[in-house]
C-alpha positions as CSV (number, residue, x, y, z in Angstrom):
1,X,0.0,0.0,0.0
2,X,2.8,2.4,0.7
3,X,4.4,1.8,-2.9
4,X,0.9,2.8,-4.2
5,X,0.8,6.0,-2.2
6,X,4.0,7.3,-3.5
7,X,4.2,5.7,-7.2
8,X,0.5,6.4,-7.9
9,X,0.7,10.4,-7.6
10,X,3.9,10.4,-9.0
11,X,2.7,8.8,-11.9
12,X,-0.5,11.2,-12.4
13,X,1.1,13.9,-11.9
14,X,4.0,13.1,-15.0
15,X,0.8,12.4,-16.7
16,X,-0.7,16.0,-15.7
17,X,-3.5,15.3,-14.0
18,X,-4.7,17.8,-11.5
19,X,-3.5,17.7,-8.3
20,X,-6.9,17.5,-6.7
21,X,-7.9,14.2,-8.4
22,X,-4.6,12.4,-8.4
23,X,-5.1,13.1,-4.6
24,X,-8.9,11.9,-4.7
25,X,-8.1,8.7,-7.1
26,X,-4.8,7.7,-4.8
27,X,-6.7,7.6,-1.8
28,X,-10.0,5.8,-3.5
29,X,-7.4,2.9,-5.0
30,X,-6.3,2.5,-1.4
31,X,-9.7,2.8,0.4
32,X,-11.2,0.5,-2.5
33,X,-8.5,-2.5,-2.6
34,X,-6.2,-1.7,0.6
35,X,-8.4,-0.7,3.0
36,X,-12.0,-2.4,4.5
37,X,-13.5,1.6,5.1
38,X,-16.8,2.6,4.0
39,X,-16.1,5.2,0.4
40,X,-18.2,7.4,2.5
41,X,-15.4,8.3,4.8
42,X,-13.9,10.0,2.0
43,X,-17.3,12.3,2.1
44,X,-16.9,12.8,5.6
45,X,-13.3,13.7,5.3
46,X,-13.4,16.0,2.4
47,X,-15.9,18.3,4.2
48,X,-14.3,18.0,7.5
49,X,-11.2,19.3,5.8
50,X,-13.0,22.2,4.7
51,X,-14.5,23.0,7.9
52,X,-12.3,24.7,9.5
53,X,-12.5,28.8,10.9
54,X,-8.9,30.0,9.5
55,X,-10.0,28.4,5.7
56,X,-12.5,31.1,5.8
57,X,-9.9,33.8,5.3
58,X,-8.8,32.5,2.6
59,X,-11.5,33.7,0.2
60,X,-11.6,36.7,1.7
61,X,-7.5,37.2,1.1
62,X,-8.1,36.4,-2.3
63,X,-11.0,38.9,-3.1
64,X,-8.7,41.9,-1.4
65,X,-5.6,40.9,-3.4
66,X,-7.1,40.3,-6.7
67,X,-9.1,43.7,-6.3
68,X,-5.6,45.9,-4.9
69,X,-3.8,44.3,-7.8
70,X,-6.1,46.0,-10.1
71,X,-6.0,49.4,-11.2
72,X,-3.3,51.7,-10.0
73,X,-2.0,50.4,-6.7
74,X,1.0,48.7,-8.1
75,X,2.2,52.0,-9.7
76,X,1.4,54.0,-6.7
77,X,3.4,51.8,-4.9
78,X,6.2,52.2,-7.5
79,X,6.5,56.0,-7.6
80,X,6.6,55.8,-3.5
81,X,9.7,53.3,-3.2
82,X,11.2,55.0,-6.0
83,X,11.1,58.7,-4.2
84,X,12.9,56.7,-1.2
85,X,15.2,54.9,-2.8
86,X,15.7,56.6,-6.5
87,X,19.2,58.3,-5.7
88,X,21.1,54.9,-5.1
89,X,22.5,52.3,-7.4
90,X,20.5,50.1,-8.8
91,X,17.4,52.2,-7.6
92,X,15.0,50.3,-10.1
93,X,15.5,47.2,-9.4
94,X,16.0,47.6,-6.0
95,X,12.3,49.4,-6.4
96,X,11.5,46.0,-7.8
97,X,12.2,44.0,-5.0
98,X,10.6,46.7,-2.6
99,X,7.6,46.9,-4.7
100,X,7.1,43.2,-4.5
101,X,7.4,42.8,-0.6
102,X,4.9,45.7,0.1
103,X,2.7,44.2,-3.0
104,X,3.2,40.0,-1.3
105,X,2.1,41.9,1.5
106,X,-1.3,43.3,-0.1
107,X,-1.8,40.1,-2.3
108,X,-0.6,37.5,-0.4
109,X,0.0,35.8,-4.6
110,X,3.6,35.3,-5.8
111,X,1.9,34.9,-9.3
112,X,-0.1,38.5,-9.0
113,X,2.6,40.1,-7.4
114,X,5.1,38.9,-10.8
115,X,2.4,40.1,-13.3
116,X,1.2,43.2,-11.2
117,X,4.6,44.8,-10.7
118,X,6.0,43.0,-13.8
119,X,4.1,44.8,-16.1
120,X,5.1,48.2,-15.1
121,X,9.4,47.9,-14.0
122,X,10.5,45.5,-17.0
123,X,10.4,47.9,-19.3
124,X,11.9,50.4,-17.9
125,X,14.9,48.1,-16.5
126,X,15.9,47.3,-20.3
127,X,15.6,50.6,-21.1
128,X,18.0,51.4,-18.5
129,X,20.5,49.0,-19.5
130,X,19.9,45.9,-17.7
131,X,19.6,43.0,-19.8
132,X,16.9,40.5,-20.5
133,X,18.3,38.0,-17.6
134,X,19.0,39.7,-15.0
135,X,15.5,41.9,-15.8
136,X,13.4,38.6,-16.0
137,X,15.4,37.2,-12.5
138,X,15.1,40.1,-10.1
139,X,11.1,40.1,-11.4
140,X,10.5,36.4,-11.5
141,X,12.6,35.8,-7.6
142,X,11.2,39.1,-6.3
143,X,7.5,38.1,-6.6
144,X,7.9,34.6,-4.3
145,X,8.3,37.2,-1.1
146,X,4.8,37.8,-1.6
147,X,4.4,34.2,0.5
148,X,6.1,34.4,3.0
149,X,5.5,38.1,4.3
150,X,1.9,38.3,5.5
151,X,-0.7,38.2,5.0
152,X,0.1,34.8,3.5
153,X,-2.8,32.4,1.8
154,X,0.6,29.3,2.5
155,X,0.5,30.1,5.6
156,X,-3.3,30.3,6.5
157,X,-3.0,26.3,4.6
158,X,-0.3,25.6,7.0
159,X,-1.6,27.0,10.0
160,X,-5.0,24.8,9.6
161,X,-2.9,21.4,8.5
162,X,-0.6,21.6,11.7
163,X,-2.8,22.9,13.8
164,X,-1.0,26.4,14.5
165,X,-1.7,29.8,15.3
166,X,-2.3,31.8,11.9
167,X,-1.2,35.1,13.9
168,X,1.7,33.8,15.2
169,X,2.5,32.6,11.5
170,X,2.1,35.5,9.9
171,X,4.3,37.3,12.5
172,X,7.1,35.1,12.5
173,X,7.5,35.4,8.8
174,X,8.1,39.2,8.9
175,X,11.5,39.1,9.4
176,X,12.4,36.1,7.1
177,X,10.2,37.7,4.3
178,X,12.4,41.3,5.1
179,X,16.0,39.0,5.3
180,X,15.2,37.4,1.3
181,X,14.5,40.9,0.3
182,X,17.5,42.5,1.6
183,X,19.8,40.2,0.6
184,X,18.1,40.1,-2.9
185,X,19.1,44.1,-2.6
186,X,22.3,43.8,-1.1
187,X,22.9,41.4,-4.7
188,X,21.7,44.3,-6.5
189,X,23.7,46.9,-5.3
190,X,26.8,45.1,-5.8
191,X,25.4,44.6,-9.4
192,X,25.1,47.5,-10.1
193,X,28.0,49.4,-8.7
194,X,30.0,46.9,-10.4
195,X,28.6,48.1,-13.7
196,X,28.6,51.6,-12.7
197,X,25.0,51.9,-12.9
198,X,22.9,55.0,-11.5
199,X,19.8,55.7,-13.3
200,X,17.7,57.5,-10.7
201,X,17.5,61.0,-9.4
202,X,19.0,61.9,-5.5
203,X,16.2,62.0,-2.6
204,X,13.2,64.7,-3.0
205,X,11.2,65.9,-0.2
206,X,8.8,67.2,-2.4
207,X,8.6,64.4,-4.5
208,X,8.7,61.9,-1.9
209,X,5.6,63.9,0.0
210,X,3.5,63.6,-3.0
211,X,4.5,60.1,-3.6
212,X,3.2,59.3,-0.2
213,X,0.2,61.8,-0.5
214,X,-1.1,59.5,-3.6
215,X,0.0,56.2,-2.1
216,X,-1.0,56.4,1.2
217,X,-4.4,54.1,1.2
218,X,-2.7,51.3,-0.8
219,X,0.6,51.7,2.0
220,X,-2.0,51.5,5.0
221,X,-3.6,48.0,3.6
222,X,-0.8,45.7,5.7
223,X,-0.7,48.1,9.1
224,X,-4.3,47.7,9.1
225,X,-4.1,43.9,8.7
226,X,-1.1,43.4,11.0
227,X,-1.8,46.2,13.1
228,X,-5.5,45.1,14.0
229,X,-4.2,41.6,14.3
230,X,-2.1,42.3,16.6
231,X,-3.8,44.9,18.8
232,X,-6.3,42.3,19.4
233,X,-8.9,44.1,17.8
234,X,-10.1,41.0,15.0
235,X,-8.9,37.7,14.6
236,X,-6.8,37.0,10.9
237,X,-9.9,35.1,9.5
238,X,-11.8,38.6,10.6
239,X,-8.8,41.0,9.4
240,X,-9.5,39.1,5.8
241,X,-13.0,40.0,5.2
242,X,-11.9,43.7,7.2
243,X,-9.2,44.0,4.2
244,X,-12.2,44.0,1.7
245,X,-14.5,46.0,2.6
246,X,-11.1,48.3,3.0
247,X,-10.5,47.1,-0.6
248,X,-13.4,48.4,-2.4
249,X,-13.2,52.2,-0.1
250,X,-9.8,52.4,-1.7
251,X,-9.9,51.5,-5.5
252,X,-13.8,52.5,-5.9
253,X,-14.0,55.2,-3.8
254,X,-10.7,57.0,-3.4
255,X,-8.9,56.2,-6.1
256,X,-11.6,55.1,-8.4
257,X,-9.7,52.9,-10.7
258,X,-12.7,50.3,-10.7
259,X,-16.1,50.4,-11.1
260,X,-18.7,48.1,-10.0
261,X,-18.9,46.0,-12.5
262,X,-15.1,45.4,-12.4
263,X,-15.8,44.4,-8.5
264,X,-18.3,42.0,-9.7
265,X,-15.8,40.4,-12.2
266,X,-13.2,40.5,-9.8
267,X,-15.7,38.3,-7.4
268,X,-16.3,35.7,-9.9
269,X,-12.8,35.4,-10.2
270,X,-12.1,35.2,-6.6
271,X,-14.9,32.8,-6.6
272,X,-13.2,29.9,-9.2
273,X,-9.2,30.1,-7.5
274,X,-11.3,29.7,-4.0
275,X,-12.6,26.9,-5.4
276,X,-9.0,25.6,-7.3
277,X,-7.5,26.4,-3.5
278,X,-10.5,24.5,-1.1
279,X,-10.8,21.2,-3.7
280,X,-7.3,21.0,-3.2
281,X,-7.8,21.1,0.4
282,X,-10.3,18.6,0.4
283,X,-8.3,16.1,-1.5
284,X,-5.3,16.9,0.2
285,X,-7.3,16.2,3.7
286,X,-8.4,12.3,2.3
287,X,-4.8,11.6,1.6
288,X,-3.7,12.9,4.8
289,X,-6.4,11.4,6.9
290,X,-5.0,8.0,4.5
291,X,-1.6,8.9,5.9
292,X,-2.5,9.2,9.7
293,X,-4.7,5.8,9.7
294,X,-1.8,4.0,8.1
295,X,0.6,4.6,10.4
296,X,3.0,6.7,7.8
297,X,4.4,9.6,10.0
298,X,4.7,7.8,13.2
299,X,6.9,5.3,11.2
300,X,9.0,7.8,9.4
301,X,9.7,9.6,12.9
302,X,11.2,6.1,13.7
303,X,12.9,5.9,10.9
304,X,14.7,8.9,11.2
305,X,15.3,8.1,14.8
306,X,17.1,5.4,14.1
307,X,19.3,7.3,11.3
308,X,21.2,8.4,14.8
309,X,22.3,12.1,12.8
310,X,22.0,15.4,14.4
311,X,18.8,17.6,14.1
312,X,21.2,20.0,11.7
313,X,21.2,16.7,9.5
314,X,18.0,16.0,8.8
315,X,16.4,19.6,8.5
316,X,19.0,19.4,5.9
317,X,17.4,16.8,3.9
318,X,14.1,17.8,4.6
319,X,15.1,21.6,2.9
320,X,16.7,19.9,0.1
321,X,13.4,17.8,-0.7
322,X,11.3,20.7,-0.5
323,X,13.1,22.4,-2.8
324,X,12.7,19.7,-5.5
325,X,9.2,19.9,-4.2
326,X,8.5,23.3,-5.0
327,X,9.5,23.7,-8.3
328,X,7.2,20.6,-9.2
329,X,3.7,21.7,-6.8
330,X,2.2,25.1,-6.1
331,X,2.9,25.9,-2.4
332,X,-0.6,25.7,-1.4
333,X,-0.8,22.1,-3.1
334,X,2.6,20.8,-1.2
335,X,2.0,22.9,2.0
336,X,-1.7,20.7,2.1
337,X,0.3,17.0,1.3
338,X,3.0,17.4,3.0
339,X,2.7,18.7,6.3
340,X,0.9,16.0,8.0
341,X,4.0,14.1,6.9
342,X,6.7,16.3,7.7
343,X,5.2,18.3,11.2
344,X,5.7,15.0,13.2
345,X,9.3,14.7,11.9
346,X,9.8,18.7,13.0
347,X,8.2,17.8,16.1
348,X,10.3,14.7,17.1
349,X,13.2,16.6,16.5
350,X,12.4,19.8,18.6
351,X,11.8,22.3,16.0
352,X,9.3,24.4,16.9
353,X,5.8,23.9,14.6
354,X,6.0,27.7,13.9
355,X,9.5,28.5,13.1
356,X,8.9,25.1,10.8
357,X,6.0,26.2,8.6
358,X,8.0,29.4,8.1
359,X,10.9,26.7,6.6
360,X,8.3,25.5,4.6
361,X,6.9,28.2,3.4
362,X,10.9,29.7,2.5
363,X,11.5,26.6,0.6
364,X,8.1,26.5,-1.5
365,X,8.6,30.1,-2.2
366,X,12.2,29.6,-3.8
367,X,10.7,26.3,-5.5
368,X,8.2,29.2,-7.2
369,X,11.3,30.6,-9.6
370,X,13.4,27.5,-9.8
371,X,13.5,26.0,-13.2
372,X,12.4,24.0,-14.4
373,X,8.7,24.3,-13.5
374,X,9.0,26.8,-11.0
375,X,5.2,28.7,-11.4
376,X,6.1,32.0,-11.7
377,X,9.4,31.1,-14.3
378,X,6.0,30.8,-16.6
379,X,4.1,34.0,-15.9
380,X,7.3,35.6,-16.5
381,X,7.9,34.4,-19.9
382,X,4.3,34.8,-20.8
383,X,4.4,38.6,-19.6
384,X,7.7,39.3,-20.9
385,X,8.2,37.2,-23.8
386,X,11.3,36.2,-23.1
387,X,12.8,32.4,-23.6
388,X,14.2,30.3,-21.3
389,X,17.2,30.2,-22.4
390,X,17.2,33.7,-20.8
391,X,15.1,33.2,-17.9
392,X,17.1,30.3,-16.1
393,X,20.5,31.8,-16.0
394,X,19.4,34.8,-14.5
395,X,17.5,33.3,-11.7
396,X,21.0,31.3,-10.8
397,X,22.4,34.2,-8.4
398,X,18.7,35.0,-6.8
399,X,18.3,31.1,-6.1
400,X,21.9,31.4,-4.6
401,X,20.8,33.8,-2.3
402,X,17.6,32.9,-1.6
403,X,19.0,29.2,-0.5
404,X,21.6,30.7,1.8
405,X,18.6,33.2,3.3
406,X,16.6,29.8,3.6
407,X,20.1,28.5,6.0
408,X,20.1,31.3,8.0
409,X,16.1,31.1,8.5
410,X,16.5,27.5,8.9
411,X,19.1,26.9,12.0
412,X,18.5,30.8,13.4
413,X,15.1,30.3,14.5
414,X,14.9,33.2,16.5
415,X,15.0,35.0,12.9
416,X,11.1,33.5,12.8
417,X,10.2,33.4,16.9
418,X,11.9,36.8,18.2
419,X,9.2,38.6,17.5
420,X,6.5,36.3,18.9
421,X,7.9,37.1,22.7
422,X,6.3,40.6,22.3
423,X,3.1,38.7,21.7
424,X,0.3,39.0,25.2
């Protein structure tokens, strides 16, 4: 039964089936011809998967994102980091990695946050004098921040697979979320001082004060989240449908960039990746609920205990399989399958069940630009139209660095728990 678990899904998932059904048609194989359970069970579980309180925010995080990531926020957002940071070297795409972590931390989507801020800074980095690869890798790595700095929909799936606090989640990946993007700009300096690049103007008061006049709403979006969250004021699940309503104030009635029937289209849209995310969910809750009944984790914790290697050792192996992991599964998909699998292992070891879904969540992001099937390697080359061939090197130095952020995130875990000691 075990070779079936593993072989099976690897199998439909060469052939491209969806992840939701070869999760469904593994665990009905097993149940029908491994198992004596009732099919019903796999009723039960699917909607028991779904019923949970922190799921509900998902929705909700969608519907805010999709509707900020329309219109002008991104470009607001743009000017404002640009009248900080326009007088140093490499000031656009430094912008471009700034952009991204405020945007991730609007849209909670590594995929929106590519095509949102994508569209506008490409251009203008080739017309600068960057070329085509390093252009398409600071875009394409830039975006996966967008996971790991909250609000995060990864995270949310995390929180209700392993049982953890969704607050203290999103907390704890603040300052691995800020560490990726400043050693991404750290990268980009040196780039560009190397090249004896400077294509911005110095710091303007005036500018930056106008910059910040226009920008202000879409800026407030995460202190209101975070801030509200964390004042006790509403719970995440309640700071999601709180970041809608605050949604439609800004871009129908302050800014105006959408009109009504734009927030109805950007509901129905909401409506069908809801419904990619929560089928997902309730696959990915039969095969777990397969997993727990059969004994799997609590054997694999043995397992490893036997090994006789140091914790260092196997978080090691578990980083380097979630790696190859992420650049073959969406991170809500491997966050969904995976952790009932891997928590124990954390768990038996020591690692703290917080500071680990912020590993996972580092990983999965990196797996998001790493070729060759890394999700947003594609939205890249459909917005920019550029080839692979240009794509892959360029993302070499920003996997680099992301892998050696994901280290110090990894065995420093007071980069993810330092600031959950100012919690009440």
């Amino acid at each position: 039964m075990e070779w079936v678990m593993v072989l099976m899904p690897i199998g439909l998932l060469i052939l491209g089936f969806p992840i939701f059904i070869i999760l469904l048609a593994t665990s009905a194989i097993i149940l029908l011809f491994f198992m004596q359970v009732p099919l019903t069970a796999v009723h039960q579980v699917m909607f028991g998967s779904v019923d949970k309180f922190a799921l509900m925010a998902v929705p909700f995080f969608i519907f805010a994102g999709e509707l900020m990531g329309m219109g002008g926020i991104s470009q607001r957002i743009i000017a404002w980091v640009m009248s900080v940071i326009g007088g140093m070297r490499g000031s656009l795409p430094l912008t471009t990695v700034g952009t991204c972590t405020i945007f991730g931390a609007i849209s909670g989507s590594s995929p929106a946050t590519v095509a949102a801020v994508g569209r506008l800074m490409y251009p203008p980095l080739r017309e600068k004098g960057y070329n085509e690869k390093f252009s398409t890798g600071v875009l394409t790595s830039s975006g996966a921040i967008a996971i790991v700095i909250p609000p995060s929909i990864s995270m949310i799936l995390y929180g209700a697979s392993a049982e953890q606090s969704v607050s203290h989640l999103f907390i704890a990946g603040i300052f691995p979320g800020l560490l990726m993007s400043l050693m991404m700009g750290g990268y980009i300096y040196w780039y560009a001082a190397r090249r004896d690049i400077r294509e911005g103007q110095p710091f303007n008061m005036g500018e930056f004060l106008r910059a910040s006049k226009s920008g202000i709403w879409a800026l407030g979006t995460p202190g209101i989240i975070l801030g509200g969250i964390y004042a006790g004021v509403f719970s995440p699940t309640e700071a999601a449908g709180i970041a809608c309503v605050y949604a439609i104030l800004v871009t129908k009635f302050i800014y105006g960039d959408i009109s009504w029937r734009g927030i109805w289209d950007v509901s129905i849209n909401s409506m069908y990746l809801t419904a990619q995310v929560l089928i997902i969910v309730a696959g990915a809750g039969v095969f777990s609920w397969l997993l727990t009944v059969s004994g799997i984790p609590q054997a694999a914790v043995a397992a490893i205990q036997e090994l006789d290697v140091p914790p260092w050792v196997i978080l090691m192996i578990i980083n380097v399989f979630l790696l190859i992991v992420g650049c073959l599964l969406d991170p809500g998909s491997a966050i969904l399958v995976l952790t009932p699998l891997l928590a124990p292992i954390a768990a038996a070891l020591g690692v703290d069940l917080v500071h680990f879904g912020v590993i996972m969540t580092v990983n999965l992001a990196i797996g998001m630009f790493t070729p060759p099937f890394g999700l947003n390697i594609f939205v890249a080359q459909a917005l920019f139209k550029a080839p692979l061939k240009s794509i892959y090197p360029g993302l070499v130095p920003f996997i680099m660095i992301n892998i050696f952020a994901l280290v110090i995130v990894t065995y420093v875990p007071e980069m993810s728990l330092y600031l959950l000691k100012f919690l009440g």
